[in-house]
N, C-alpha and C positions, 0 to 999 in steps of 0.2 A: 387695489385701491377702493373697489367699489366696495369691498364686504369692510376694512378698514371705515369707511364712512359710515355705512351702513349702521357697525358698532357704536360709533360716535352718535351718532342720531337718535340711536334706540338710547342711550346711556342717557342722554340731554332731556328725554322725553318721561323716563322713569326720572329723573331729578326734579323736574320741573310740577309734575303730576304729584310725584311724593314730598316735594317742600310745601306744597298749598296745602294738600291733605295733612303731616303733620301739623302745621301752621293754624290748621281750624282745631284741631285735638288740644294744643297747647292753648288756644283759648277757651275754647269753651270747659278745660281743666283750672285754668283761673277764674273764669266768670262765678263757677260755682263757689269759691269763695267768700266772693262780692266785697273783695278785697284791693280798694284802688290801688295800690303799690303793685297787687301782685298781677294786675291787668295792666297797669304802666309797663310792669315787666315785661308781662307774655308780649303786650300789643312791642314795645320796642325790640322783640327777638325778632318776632315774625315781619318786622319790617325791616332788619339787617338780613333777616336770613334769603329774603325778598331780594334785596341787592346781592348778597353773596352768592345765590344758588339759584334761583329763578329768572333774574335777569339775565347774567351770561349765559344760560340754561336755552331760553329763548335765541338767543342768537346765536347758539350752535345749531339748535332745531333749525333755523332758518337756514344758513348757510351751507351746512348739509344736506338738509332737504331740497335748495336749489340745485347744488351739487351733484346728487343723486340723481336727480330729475334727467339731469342734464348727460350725466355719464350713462343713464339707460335708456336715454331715447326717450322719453318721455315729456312731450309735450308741455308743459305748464299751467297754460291756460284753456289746453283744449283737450288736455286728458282730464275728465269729469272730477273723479276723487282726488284728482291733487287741486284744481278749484275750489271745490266745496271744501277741500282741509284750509286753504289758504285761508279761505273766508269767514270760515267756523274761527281759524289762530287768531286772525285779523280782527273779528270780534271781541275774544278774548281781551285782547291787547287792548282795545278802546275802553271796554269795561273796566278794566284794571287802573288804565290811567285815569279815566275821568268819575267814576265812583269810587273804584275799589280801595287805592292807594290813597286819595285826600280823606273818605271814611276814617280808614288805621290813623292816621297821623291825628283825625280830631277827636280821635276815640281814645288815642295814648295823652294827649293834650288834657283832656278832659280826667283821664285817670290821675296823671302829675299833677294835678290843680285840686282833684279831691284829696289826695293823699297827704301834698305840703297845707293844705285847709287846715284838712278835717271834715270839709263839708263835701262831701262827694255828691254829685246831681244822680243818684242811682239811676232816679229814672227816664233823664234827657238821655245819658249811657244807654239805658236800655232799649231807649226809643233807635239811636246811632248805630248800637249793637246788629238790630233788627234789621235796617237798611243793609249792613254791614254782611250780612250772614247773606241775605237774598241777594245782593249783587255779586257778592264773592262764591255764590251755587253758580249762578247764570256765569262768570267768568271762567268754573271749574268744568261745565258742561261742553263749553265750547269745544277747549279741547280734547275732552273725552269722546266726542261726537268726529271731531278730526282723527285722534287715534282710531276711532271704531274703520271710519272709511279708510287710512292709511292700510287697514289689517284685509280688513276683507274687500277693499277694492273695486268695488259695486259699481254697476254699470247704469249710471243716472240719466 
């Protein structure tokens, strides 16, 4: 059961990791157009793709990683690196809900509105984009910084 979950977790963790990473590829592959339709596009993919594949992504990484914890004796909050992962996720998580996700929405918002125009705000988008790109680095760090101690386990 343990290496079953194990699988599971690792699975959730590379979906989760690889949806955000494709997700900034697919825009910043539209941006360079500076084509609002095709950034309404990109930005409404990557906030479906957001719900289909990183959200339950997330709550498997959770569930499991409790799981795990729990089937190997491992402490939760007083074994170091699964603290610091929790907290490193746990940031993520804020980031995401309170910049990262309302950004996309008024960044695709902004794109629909230039494209049924014609008058695209280029460079309010741009200014949006900007916020967009740095909050969604610090939301991708986090849990890269959790995976990093997941791996190597460091004694903090």
């Amino acid at each position: 059961m343990y290496l079953v979950l194990k699988l599971l977790h690792i699975t959730a963790v590379i979906v989760f990791v690889g949806n955000i990473a494709t997700g900034l590829y697919w825009y910043e592959h539209a941006a360079r157009a500076r084509d609002p339709r095709l950034l309404a596009h990109a930005l409404d993919g990557i906030i479906r793709s957001d719900r289909l594949f990183t959200l339950p992504a997330v709550l498997i990484i959770i569930l499991t990683g409790v799981a795990l914890a729990i089937l190997g004796h491992f402490p939760l909050l007083t074994t170091s690196w699964i603290l610091w992962s929790l907290v490193l996720f746990s940031i993520s998580g804020i980031l995401f809900a309170v910049r990262v996700a309302p950004l996309q929405r008024r960044l695709r918002a902004l794109a629909e509105e230039g494209a049924a125009s014609g008058a695209f705000a280029a460079e309010h988008f741009g200014a949006l984009a900007l916020q967009w790109r740095w909050w969604g680095a610090a939301a991708l760090a986090a849990p890269l910084g959790a995976l990093a101690l997941m791996v190597l386990k460091p004694a903090l």
